[in-house]
C-alpha positions as CSV (number, residue, x, y, z in Angstrom):
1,X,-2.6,5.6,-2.2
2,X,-5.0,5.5,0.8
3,X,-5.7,7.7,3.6
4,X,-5.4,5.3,5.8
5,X,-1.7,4.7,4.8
6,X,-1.0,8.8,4.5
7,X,-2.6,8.8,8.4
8,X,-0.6,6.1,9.5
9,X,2.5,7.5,8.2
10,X,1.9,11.1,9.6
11,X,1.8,9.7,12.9
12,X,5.1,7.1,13.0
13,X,7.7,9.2,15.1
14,X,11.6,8.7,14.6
15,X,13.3,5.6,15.8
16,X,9.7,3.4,15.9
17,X,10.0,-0.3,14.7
18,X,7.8,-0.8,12.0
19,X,6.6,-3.4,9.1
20,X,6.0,-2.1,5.8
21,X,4.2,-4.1,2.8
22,X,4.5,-2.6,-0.5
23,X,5.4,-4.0,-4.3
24,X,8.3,-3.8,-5.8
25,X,8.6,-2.0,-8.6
26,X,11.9,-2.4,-9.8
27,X,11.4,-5.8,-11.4
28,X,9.0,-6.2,-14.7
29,X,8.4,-9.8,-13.9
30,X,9.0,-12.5,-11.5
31,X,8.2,-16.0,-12.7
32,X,7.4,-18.6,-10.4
33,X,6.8,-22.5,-10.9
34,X,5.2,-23.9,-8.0
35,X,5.4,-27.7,-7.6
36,X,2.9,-29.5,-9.5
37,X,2.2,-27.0,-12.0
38,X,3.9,-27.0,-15.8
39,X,3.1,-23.3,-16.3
40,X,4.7,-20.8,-14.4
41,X,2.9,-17.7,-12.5
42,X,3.8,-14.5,-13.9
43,X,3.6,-11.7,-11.2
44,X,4.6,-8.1,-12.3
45,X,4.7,-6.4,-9.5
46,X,5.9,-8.7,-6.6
47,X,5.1,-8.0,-3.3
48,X,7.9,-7.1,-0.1
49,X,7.7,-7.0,3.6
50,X,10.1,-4.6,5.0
51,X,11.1,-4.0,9.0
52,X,12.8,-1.5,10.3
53,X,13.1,1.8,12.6
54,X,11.4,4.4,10.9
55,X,14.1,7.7,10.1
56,X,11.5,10.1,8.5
57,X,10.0,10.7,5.2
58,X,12.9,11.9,2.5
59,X,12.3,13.6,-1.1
60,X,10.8,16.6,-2.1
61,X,9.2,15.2,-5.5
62,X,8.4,12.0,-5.2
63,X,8.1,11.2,-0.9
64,X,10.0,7.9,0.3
65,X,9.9,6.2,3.8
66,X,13.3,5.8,4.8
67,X,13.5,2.7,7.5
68,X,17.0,1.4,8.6
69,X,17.6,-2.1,9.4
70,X,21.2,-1.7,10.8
71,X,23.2,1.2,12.6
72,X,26.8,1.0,12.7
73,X,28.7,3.9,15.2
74,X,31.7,4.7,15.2
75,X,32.0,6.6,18.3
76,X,35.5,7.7,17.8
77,X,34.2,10.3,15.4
78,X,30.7,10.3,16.3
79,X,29.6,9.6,13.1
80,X,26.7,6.7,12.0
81,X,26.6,4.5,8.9
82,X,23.0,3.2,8.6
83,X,21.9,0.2,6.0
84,X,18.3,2.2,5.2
85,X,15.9,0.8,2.6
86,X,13.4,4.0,0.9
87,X,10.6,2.9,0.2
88,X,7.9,5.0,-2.3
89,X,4.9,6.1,-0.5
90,X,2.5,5.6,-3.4
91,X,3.4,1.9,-3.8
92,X,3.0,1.6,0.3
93,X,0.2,-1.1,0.7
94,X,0.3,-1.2,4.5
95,X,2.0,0.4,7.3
96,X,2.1,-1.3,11.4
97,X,3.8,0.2,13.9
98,X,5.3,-3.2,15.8
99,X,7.0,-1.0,18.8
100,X,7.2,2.7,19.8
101,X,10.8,3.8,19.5
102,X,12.6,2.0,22.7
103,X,16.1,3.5,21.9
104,X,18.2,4.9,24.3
105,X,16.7,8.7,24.3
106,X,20.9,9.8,24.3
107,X,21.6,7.7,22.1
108,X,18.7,8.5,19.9
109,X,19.2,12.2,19.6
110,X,23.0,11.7,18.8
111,X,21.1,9.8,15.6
112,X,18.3,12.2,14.8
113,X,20.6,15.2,14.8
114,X,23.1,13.1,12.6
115,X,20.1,12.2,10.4
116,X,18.5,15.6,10.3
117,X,21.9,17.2,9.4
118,X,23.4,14.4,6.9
119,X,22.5,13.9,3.0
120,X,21.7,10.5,1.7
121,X,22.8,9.9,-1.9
122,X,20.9,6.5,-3.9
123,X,23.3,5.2,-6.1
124,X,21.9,4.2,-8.9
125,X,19.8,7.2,-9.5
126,X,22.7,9.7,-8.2
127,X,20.0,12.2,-6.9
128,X,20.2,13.9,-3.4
129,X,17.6,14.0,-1.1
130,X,16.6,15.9,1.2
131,X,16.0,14.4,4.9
132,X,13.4,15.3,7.3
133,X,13.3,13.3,10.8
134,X,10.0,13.6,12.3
């Protein structure tokens, strides 16, 4: 993993809108026949472009970045339900910061407090992680 992307990372705030480009580990192998060809490409690590407002960095072994695409409220209880993608740092190819955070500043500490103060659980793994909004 490069400086550059540890730098970059260290200085994305909570609630910026950023791209991320990094490779998928969780497939072996992706084959692909382009047109014209008879043999298909083999790729073993293919490559994503995620976008999304960046929560924080979350895990205390291995670090993620945590960026949320959707944020559903439910104001009645003042609770958030946020469809977040984690993303390992040390498979991070590039990090761009496309906006500064343009939330609502009310509206945005109601989320970092909820985010600072909640536990995220990944499914498949069933491990807790701890979250840190910066």
């Amino acid at each position: 993993m490069g400086e550059e992307i540890l730098r970059c990372i260290a200085e994305l705030r909570f609630g910026d809108r950023v791209e991320v480009d990094w490779w998928d580990h969780s497939s072996r192998e992706m084959r692909l026949t382009p047109r014209g060809k008879r043999k298909p490409q083999l790729f073993d690590v293919p490559p994503v472009h995620s976008i999304g407002w960046f929560f924080g960095v979350a895990g205390e072994e291995t670090k993620h970045i945590v960026l949320t695409r959707d944020i559903f409220v439910w104001p009645s209880i003042g609770d958030f339900d946020v469809d977040a993608i984690a993303i390992l740092v040390s498979v991070t190819k590039d990090v761009r910061v496309v906006a500064p955070s343009q939330m609502d500043p009310k509206f945005m500490a109601l989320l970092k407090t909820a985010w600072e103060r909640g536990q995220v659980c990944i499914v498949k793994r069933g491990k807790r992680l701890r979250l840190i909004a910066i």
